[in-house]
C-alpha positions in Angstrom: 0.0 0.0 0.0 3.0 2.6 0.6 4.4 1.7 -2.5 1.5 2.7 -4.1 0.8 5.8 -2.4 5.0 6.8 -3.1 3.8 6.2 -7.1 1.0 8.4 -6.6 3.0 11.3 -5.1 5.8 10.5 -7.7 3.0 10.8 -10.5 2.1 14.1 -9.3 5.1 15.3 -8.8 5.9 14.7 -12.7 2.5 15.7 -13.7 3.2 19.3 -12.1 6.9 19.6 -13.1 5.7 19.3 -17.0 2.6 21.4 -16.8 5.2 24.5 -15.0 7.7 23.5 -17.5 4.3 24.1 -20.7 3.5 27.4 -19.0 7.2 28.5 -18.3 8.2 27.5 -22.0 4.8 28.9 -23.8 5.3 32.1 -21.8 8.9 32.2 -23.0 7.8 31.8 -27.0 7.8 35.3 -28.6 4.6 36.3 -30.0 3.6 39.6 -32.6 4.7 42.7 -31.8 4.9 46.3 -32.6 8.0 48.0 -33.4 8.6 51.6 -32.9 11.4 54.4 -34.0 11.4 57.9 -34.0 13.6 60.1 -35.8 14.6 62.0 -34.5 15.9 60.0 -31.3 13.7 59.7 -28.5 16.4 61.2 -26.4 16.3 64.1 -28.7 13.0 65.0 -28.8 12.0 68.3 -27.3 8.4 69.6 -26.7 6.5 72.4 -28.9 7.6 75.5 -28.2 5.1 78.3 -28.8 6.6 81.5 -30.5 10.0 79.7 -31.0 12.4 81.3 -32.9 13.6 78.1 -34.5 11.8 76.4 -37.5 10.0 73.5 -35.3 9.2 70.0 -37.4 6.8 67.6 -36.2 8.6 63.9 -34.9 8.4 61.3 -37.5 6.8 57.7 -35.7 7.3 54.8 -37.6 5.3 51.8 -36.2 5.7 48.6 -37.9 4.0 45.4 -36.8 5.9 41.7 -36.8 4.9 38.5 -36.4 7.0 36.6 -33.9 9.5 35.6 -36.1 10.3 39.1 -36.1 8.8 39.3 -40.2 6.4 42.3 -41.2 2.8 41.2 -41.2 1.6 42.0 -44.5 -2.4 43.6 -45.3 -2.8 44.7 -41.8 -5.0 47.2 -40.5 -3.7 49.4 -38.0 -5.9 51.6 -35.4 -3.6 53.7 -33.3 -4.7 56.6 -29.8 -1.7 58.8 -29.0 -3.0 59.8 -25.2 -0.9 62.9 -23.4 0.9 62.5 -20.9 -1.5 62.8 -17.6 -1.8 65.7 -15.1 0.3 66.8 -12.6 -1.4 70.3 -10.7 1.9 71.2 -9.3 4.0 70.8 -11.9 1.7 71.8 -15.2 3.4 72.6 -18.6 2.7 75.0 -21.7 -0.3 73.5 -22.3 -2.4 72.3 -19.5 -5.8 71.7 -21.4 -4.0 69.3 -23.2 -3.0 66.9 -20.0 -4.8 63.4 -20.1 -6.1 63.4 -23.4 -6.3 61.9 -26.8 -3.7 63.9 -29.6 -4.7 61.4 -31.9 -6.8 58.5 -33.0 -7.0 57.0 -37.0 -7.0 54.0 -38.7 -4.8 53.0 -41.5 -4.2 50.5 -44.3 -0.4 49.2 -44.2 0.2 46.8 -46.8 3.6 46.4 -45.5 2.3 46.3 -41.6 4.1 49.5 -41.4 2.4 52.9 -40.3 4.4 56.3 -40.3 3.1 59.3 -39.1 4.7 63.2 -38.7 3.1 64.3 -35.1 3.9 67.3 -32.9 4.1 66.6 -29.7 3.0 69.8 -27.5 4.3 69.0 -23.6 6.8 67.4 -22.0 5.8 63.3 -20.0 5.1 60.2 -21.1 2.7 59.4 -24.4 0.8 56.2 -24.7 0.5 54.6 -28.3 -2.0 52.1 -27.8 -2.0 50.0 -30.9 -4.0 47.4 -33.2 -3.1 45.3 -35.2 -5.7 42.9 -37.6 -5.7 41.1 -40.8 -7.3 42.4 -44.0 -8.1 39.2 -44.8 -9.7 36.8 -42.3 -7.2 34.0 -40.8 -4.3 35.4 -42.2 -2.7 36.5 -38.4 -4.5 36.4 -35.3 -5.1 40.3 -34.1 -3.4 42.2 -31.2 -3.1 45.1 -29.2 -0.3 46.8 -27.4 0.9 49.7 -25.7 3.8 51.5 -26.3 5.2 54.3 -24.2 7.4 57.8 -25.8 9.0 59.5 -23.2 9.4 63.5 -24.0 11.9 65.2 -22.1 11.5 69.1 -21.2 13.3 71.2 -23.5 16.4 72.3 -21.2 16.5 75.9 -21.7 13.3 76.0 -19.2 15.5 74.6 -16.2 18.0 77.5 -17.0 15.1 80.4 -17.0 13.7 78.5 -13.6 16.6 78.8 -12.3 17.3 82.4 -13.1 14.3 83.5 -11.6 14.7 81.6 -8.3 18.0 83.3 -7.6 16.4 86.4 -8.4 13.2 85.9 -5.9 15.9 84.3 -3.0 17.8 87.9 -3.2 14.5 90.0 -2.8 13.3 87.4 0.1 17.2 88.5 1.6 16.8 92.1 0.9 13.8 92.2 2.9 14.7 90.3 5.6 17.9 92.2 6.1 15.6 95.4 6.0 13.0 94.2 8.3 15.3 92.1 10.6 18.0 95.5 10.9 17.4 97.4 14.4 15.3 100.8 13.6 13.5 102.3 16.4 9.6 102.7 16.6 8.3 106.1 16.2 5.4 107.2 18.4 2.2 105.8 16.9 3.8 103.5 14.9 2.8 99.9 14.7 6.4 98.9 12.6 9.4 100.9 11.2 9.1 103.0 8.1 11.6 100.5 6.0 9.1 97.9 6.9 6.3 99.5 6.0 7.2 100.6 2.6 8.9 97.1 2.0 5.4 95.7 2.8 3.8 97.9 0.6 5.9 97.0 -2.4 5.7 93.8 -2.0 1.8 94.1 -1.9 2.2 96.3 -4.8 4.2 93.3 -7.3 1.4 90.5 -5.9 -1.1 92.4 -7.1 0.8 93.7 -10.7 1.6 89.6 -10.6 -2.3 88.5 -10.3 -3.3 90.8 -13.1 -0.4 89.9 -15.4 -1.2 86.3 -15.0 -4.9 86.7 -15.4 -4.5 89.2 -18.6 -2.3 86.9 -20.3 -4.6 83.9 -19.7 -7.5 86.3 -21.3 -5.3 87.3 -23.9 -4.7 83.4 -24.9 -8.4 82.6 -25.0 -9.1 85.6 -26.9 -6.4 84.7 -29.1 -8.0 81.4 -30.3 -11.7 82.9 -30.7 -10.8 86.2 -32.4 -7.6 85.4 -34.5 -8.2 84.5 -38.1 -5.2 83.6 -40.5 -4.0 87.1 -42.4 -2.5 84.6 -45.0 -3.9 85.6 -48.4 -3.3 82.4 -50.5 -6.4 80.7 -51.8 -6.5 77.2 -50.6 -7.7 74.8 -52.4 -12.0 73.6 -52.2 -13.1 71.1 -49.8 -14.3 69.1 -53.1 -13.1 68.5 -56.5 -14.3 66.4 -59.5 -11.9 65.3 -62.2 -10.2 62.9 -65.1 -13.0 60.3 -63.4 -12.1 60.9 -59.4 -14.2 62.9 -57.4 -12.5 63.6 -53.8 -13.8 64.9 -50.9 -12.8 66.7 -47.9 -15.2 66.8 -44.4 -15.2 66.8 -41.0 -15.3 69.7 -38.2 -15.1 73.1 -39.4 -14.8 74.4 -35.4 -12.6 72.8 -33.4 -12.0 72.5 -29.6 -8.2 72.8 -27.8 -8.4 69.3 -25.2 -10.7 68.2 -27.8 -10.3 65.7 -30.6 -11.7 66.9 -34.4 -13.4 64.6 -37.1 -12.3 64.5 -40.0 -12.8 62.6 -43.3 -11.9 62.0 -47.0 -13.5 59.9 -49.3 -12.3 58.9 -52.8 -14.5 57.3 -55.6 -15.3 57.3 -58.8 -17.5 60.0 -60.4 -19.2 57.7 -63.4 -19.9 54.4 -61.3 -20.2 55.9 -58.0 -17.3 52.9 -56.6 -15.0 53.7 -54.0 -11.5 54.2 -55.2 -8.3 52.5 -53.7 -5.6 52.6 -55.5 -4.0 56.6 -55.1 -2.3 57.2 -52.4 -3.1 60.4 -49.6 -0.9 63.2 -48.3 -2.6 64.8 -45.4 -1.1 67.8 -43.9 -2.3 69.8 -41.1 -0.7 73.3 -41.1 -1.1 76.0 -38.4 -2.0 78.5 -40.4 -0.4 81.2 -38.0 3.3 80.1 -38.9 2.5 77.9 -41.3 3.6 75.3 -39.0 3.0 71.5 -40.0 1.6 69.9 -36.8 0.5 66.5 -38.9 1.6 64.6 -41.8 0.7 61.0 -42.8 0.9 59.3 -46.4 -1.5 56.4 -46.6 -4.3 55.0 -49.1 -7.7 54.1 -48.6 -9.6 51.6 -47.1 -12.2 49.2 -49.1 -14.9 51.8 -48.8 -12.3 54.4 -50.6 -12.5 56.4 -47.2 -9.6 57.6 -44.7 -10.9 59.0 -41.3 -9.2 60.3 -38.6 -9.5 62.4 -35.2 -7.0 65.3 -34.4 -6.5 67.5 -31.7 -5.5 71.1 -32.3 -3.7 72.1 -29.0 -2.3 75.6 -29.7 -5.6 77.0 -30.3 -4.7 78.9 -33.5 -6.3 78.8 -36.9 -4.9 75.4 -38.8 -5.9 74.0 -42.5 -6.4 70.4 -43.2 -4.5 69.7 -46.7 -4.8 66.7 -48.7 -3.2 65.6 -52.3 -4.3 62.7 -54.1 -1.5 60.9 -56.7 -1.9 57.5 -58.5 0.4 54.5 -57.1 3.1 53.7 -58.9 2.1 51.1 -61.5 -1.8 51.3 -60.8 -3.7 51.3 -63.9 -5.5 54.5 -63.0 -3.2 57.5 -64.0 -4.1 61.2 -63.5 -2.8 64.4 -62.5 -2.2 65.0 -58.5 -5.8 66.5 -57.0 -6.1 68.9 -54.1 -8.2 69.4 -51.5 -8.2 71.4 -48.3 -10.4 72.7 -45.2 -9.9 75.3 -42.8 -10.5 74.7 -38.9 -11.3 77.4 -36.4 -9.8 76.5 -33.3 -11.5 77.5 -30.1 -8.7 78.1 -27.1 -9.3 77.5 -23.8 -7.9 79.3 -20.9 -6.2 77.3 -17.7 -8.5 77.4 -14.4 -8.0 79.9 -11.8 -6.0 77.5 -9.8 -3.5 76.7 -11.9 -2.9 80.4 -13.1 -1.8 80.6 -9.2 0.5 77.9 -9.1 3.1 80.2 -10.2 2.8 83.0 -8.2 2.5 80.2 -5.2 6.4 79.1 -6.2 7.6 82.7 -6.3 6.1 83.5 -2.8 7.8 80.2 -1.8 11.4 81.6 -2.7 10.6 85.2 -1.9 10.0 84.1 1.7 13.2 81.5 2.0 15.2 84.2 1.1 13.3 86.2 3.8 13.6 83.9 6.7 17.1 83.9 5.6 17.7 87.3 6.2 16.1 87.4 9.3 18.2 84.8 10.5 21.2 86.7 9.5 20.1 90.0 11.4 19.1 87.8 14.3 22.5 86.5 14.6 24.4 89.3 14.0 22.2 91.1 16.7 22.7 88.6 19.4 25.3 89.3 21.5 28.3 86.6 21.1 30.1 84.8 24.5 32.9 86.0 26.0 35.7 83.7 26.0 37.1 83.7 29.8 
């Protein structure tokens, strides 16, 4: 009877060793994947800066899905979300309306697996691609999802003007300690010294020039994005043209939102049958019209239905057009001249809440009273009488 029950426990034993040893080794087999690269390098990539004085160029993602043998997956269809990176209320950036939520969202055709898009990315954090990948064709590769992460750094020059102005507010917090810690004798009537009191009143004085400065050039952004229009006088090209067969069209939101995603849509077919169209390939552009700054670029074709749609977000709140040039694939059948189509986009912008408009006058009072209790503590000490040595 033991020996039987020392089989049994053997048996199990070997039963469970082989069943960890499936899950360990199934777990271990590599499986389809998403590739990403960036040009230009991920270390190198700097948020937008508004009013730069540099030409600014949007970064270039190229995604490209691989089966596990690490070979591109061929007629795949892939849907990608760019989300921003989340808030932080202490520590907000250029663009705080934009904080945790979608740039982007589109789907695209890659006959190759591959997907490359030209986006800008407006603040500094961590961006999540989340991306899918299915088949064109049914049972051709099983679909999948996955999430990618793009880490943007914050453009150095920031750190530099932070720390600037820190040293700055840490000498006025010394300058009025020393002023208000110094020995000055009360006059009659007097609740503090007269040194005091006009420090005091200065200092009221810049809070309050600081609170209306902050709060005009909040109202001066939102005005910005409602009343600006683009002074540019090119004619851009209609929403909708017909020609040699093709008939493309351009729609989507004419008024757009800043934290907001935009519809948009193009649709390709042929003007005698009716049939979607496939076989030209798309440049879509999105231009701030302000600069003439290209904020999006992508170079795709249709899907089956002879459609491309997409959702953008416009985050700087300025006017932008939404350009897009059809050309016949190399070798397709159907040869014609390059069409044009475009669309303007109002953008709405909107202004930070109250509290976050105080953040940074919060900081400077921070540093203007360190530097204050630092001179305090220098008076005190130089004031207190020091031990004698015997």
């Amino acid at each position: 009877m033991k020996k039987y029950r020392l089989f049994g426990v053997i048996s199990a034993v070997c039963i469970s060793l082989s069943i960890l040893y499936s899950l360990v080794g199934n777990s271990q087999i590599p499986s389809s994947r998403v590739l990403i690269s960036t040009k230009p390098l991920i270390e190198q990539i700097l948020p937008f800066e508004a009013e730069a004085e540099k030409q600014q160029s949007p970064v270039t993602l190229t995604l490209q899905a691989v089966n596990a043998a690490g070979k591109s997956l061929e007629n795949a269809k892939i849907s990608l979300e760019i989300l921003t990176p989340n808030r932080n209320p202490w520590l907000t950036t250029d663009f705080p309306i934009v904080e945790g939520t979608k740039l982007l969202q589109m789907n695209a055709i890659a006959p190759n697996g591959k997907l490359e898009i030209q986006q800008m990315l407006p603040i500094r954090g961590n961006y999540q691609l989340l991306v899918k990948v299915s088949p064109l064709r049914e049972n051709t590769f099983n679909p999948y999802q996955q999430t990618l992460t793009l880490n943007v750094r914050e453009n150095p020059i920031k750190y530099k003007y932070f720390a600037v102005i820190a040293v700055i507010l840490l000498l006025v917090g010394l300058l009025g300690g020393w002023i208000i810690g110094g020995q000055e004798k009360l006059q009659e009537g007097e609740i503090a010294p007269q040194s005091v009191r006009l420090l005091l009143s200065a200092l009221t004085v810049v809070a309050i020039v600081t609170l209306l400065a902050i709060n005009i050039s909040a109202e001066v952004a939102e005005a910005h994005g409602s009343e600006h229009h683009s002074d540019s006088s090119e004619v851009i090209a209609p929403s909708s043209q017909k020609s040699q067969g093709l008939e493309i069209s351009l729609d989507g939101d004419k008024n757009a939102t800043v934290g907001k995603l935009a519809n948009l849509a193009l649709q390709v077919k042929d003007t005698v049958t009716g049939q979607p169209i496939k076989d030209v390939a798309l440049q879509v552009k999105a231009i701030a019209t302000e600069h003439n700054l290209t904020v999006f670029n992508y170079k795709g074709i249709p899907d089956e239905q002879g459609k491309l749609t997409w959702k953008e977000q416009f985050f700087d709140g300025s006017p932008h057009k939404i350009e897009v040039e059809a050309t016949p694939l190399p070798g397709a059948s159907r040869q014609f001249t390059p069409l044009k189509v475009a669309q303007e986009v109002e953008v709405e912008a909107i202004a930070p809440p109250i509290y976050i408009r105080l953040i940074g006058l919060f900081y400077f009072t921070v540093f203007v009273g360190i530097g204050m209790v630092i001179g305090l503590l220098i008076q005190h000490r130089r004031r207190t009488p020091q031990p004698r040595e015997n």
